[in-house]
N, C-alpha and C positions, 0 to 999 in steps of 0.2 A: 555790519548788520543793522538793519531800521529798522524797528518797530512801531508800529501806527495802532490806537485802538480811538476809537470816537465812538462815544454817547450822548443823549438827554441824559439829561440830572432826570434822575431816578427808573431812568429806562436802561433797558438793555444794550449793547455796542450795535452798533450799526454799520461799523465800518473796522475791518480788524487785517494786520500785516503782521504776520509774525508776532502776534499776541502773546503767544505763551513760552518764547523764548527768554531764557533767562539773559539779565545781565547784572555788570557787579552795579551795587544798588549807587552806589557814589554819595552824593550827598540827600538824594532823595530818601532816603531814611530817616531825615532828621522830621521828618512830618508825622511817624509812628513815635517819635520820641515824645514830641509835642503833644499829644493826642494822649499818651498814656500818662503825661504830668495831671493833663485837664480831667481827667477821669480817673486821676487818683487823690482828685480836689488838694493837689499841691499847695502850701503855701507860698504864695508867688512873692510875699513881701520877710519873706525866711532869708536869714545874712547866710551865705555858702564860700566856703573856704577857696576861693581860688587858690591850686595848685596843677600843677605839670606832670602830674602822677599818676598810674590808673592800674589797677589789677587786670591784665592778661587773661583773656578766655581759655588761654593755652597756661598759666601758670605761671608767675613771678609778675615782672610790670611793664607797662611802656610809657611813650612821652610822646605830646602831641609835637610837630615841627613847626614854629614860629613861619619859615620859608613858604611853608605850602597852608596856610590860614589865610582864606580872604579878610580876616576880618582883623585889624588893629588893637578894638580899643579892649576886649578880654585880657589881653596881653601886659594892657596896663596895669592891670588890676593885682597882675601877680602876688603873691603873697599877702594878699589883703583879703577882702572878702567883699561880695557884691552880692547884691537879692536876684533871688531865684528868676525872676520875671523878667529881670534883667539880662541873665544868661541868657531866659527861654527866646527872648526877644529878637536878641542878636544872631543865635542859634538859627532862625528863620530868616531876617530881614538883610541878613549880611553873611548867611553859612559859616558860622566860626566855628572852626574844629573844636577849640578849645571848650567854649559852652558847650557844646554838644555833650561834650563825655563828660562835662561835670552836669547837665542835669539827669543823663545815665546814670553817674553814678548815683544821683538819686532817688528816680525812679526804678530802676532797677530793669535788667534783661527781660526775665518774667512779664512784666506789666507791657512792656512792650512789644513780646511775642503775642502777649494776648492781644493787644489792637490788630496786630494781624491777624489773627484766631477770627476775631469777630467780624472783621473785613470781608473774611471767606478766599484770601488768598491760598493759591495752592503751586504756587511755585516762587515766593517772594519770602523774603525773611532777614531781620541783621541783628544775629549772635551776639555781634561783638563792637567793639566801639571804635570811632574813628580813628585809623594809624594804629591800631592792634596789628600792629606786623606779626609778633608771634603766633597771634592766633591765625590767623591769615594763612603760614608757612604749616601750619598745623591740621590744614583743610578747615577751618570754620569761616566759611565767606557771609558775604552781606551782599544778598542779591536782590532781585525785582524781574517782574513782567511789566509790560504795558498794560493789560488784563489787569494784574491786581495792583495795578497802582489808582487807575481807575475806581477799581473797586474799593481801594482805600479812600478815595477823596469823599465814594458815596456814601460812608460808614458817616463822615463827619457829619451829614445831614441831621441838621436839629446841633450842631456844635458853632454858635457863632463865631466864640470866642475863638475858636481853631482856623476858621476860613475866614475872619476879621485881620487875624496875624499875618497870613497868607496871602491878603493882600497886600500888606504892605512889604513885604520882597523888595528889594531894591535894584536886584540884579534882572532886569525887562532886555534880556540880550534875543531871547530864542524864542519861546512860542508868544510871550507879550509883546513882542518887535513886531509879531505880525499880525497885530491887531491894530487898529485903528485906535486914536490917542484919544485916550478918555475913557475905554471902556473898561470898565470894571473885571479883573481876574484875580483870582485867587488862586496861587500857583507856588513850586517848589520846583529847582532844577538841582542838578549836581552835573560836575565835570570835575575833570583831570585828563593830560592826556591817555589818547585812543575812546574818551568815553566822552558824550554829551546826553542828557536828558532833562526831561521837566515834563510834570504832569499838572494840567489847571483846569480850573472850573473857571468858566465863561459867561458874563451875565451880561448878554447883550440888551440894548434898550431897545429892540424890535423883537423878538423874540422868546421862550423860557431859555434859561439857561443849560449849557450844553457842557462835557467833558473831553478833553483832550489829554492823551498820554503817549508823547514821545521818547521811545529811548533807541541811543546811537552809538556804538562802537566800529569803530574804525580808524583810519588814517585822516582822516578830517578834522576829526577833536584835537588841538594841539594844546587843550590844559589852561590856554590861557582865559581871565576873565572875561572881556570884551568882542563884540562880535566881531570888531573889524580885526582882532588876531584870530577869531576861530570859524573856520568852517563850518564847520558842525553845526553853531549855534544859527549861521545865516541857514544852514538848513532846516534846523526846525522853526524857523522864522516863516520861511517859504511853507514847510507843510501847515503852518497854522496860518497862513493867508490864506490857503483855498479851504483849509475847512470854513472859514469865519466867512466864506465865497456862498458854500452851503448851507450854510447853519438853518435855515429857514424849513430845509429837504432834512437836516438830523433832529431840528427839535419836534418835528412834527411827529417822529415816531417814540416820543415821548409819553408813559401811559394816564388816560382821561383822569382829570380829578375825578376824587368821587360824589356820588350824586347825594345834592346838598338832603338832612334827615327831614322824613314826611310829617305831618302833622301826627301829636301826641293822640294817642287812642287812652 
């Protein structure tokens, strides 16, 4: 299944496939995670307990997998402790499982339901923390639409600090592969196999800025990081070449500023 949604930044979709079809949300959750640190004016320079440990949505605990973390250097950290910022940092620029669910655990479920709450998603949501297998077998999934993932990236407007993070992403396999080198995106993907996505905001230097949300499941994603193992990601590579083909046709329906205020009476 594909899913396509394209918008102007702060316009309505313009182009929409399969929009409102759910998929498991993958790593693209960790941008409501991020979002609800920033808006719950986290201490970013607070020491946090690295541990392997996390309470289950479903009850008792689970443990992140070292095998399946793109990310190294949390790993080092084990039994020491590292600042929040540092987690939230890696969390984004490198998808560590691990950060993930330790700044969860900080911020808490709640706080992060509500960044989707105020998103205005209505078929997106993540319960539970990354590799909560229990909760998982227990029916509590962590899914998404293309639609509100979108609609997620729009909430951040007016959040530098959130889409500043987000550009720095390190992993440019799939919709940043198909952009032209230099341009500025602010973006989040997740995979594993059968699943490929990424949702970004696009700031072209000809144009306003536009929204793209692709999400993929199928036989294509093979889980691996790089594109030249995954399918999936040259495919969303290709669908973000021909939007960035029209972008000039999607930001135009992007709505007028407003008209600047008249003289003081």
């Amino acid at each position: 299944m594909l899913s396509v949604v394209v918008a102007p930044w702060g316009g309505e979709p313009v182009f929409e496939r399969a929009g409102g079809v759910p998929h498991d949300a993958a790593s693209t959750m960790k941008v409501a995670v991020l979002a609800a640190l920033h808006r719950a004016r986290a201490d970013f320079g607070a020491p946090v307990a690295v541990v392997n440990s996390f309470v289950s949505r479903a009850g008792g605990r689970f443990a992140n997998d070292p095998a399946w973390d793109s990310d190294p250097v949390p790993w080092t950290l084990l039994g020491g402790t590292a600042p929040l910022g540092l987690l939230a940092e890696r969390m984004i620029t490198h998808s560590s499982n691990l950060a993930t669910n330790l700044c969860l655990d900080r911020v808490g479920h709640e706080a992060v339901a509500e960044v989707w709450r105020r998103a205005g998603a209505t078929g997106s949501g993540s319960p539970r923390g990354i590799e909560d297998y229990p909760a998982r077998d227990a029916g509590v999934h962590n899914r998404v639409t293309a639609r509100d993932l979108v609609r997620l990236l729009q909430s951040l407007d007016g959040e530098p600090e959130v889409l500043g993070l987000l550009e720095r992403n390190t992993f440019r396999v799939d919709l940043a592969a198909g952009l032209p080198p230099g341009t500025r995106v602010a973006f989040k993907n997740g995979w594993f196999p059968g699943v490929r996505h990424c949702a970004a905001l696009v700031r072209p230097d000809d144009c306003p800025p536009y929204l793209l949300a692709v999400c993929y499941t199928g036989p294509l994603a093979s889980g691996a990081d790089g594109a030249a193992e995954d399918p999936a990601a040259r495919l969303l590579a290709r669908v973000s070449a021909v939007v960035w083909a029209r972008r000039h046709a999607v930001t135009r329906a992007a709505p007028a500023p407003p008209d600047p205020p008249g003289p003081a009476r």
